[in-house]
C-alpha positions as CSV (number, residue, x, y, z in Angstrom):
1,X,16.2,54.2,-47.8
2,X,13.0,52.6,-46.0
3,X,15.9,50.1,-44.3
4,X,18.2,53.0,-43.7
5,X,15.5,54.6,-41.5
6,X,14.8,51.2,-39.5
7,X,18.6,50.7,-39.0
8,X,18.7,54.6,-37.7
9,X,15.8,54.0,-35.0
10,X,12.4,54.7,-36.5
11,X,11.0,52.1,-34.2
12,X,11.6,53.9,-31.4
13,X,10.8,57.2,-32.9
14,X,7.5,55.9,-33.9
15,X,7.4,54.3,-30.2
16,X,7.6,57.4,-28.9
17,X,4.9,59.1,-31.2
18,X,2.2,56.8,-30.6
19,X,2.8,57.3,-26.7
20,X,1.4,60.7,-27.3
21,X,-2.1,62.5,-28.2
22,X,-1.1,62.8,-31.3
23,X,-3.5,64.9,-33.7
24,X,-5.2,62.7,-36.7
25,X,-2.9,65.1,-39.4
26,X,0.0,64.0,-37.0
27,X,-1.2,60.3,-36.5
28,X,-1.7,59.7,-40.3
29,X,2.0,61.1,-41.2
30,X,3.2,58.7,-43.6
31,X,4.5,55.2,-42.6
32,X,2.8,55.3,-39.0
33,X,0.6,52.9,-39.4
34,X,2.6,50.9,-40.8
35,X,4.7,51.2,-37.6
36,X,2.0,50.3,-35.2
37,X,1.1,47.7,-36.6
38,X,4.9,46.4,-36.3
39,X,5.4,47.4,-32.6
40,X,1.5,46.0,-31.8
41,X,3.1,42.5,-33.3
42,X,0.7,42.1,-36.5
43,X,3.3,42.7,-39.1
44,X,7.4,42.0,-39.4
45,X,9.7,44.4,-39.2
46,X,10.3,43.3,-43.7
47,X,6.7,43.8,-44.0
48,X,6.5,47.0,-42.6
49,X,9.6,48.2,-44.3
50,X,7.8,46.8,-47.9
51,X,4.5,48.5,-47.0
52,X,6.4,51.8,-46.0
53,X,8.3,51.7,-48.8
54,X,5.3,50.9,-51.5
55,X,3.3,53.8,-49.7
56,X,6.5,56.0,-50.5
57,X,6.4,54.9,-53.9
58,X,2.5,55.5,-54.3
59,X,3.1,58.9,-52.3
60,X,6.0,60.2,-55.3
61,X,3.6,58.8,-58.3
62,X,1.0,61.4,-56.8
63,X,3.2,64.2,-55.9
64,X,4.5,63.7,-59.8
65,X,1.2,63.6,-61.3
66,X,0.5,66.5,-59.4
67,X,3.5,68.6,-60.8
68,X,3.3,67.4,-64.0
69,X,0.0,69.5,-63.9
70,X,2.0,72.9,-64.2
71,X,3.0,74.3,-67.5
72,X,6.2,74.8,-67.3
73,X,7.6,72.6,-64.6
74,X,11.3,71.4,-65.0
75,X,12.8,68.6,-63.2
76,X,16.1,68.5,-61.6
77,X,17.8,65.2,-60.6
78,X,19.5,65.6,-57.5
79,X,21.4,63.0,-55.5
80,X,19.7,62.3,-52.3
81,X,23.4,62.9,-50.4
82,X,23.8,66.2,-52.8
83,X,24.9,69.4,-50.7
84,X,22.6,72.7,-51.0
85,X,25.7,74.0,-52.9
86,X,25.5,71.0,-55.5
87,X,21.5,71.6,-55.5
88,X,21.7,75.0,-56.4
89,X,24.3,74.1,-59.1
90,X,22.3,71.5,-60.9
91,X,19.6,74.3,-61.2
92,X,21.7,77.2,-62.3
93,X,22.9,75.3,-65.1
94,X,19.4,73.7,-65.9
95,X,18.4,77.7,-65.9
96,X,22.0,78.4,-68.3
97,X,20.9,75.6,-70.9
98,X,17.4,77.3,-71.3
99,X,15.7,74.1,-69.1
100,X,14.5,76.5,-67.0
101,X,13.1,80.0,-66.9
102,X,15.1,82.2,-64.6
């Protein structure tokens, strides 16, 4: 995915971030860093793609952690090219086989 976004322009998305005030919420958005430090020349473009992509990584171990918290939490494996319709699918049958509370 991290490659998908490169191929798709990020660079010059980010390019065009950094050449604005950007607020420190805004300026620590994840993967920016990792950007500037590309376009300033100190890392390759495969380096920042690996540190974007571990940072994601990290960033999902959290957010799971996190969630796991909650009693009652379900998970629902979705696709990333899956289709609201197909979303809400997967969790009306997760809610039909008792996976889920309605």
């Amino acid at each position: 995915r991290t490659r998908a976004m490169f191929d798709a322009g990020v660079v010059d998305e980010a390019r065009a971030l950094l050449a604005r005030d950007l607020s420190r919420e805004a300026a620590s958005v994840l993967g920016l860093a990792e950007l500037r430090d590309h376009l300033q020349g100190a890392t390759s473009r495969e380096e920042a793609e690996r540190r974007i992509a571990l940072r994601t990584r990290q960033l999902a171990r959290k957010q799971r952690t996190f969630f796991n918290s909650f009693v009652g939490v379900v998970w629902v494996d979705v696709p990333p090219d899956a289709t609201p319709e197909a979303v809400a699918d997967r969790i009306e049958r997760a809610q039909a086989t008792g996976a889920m509370s309605p």
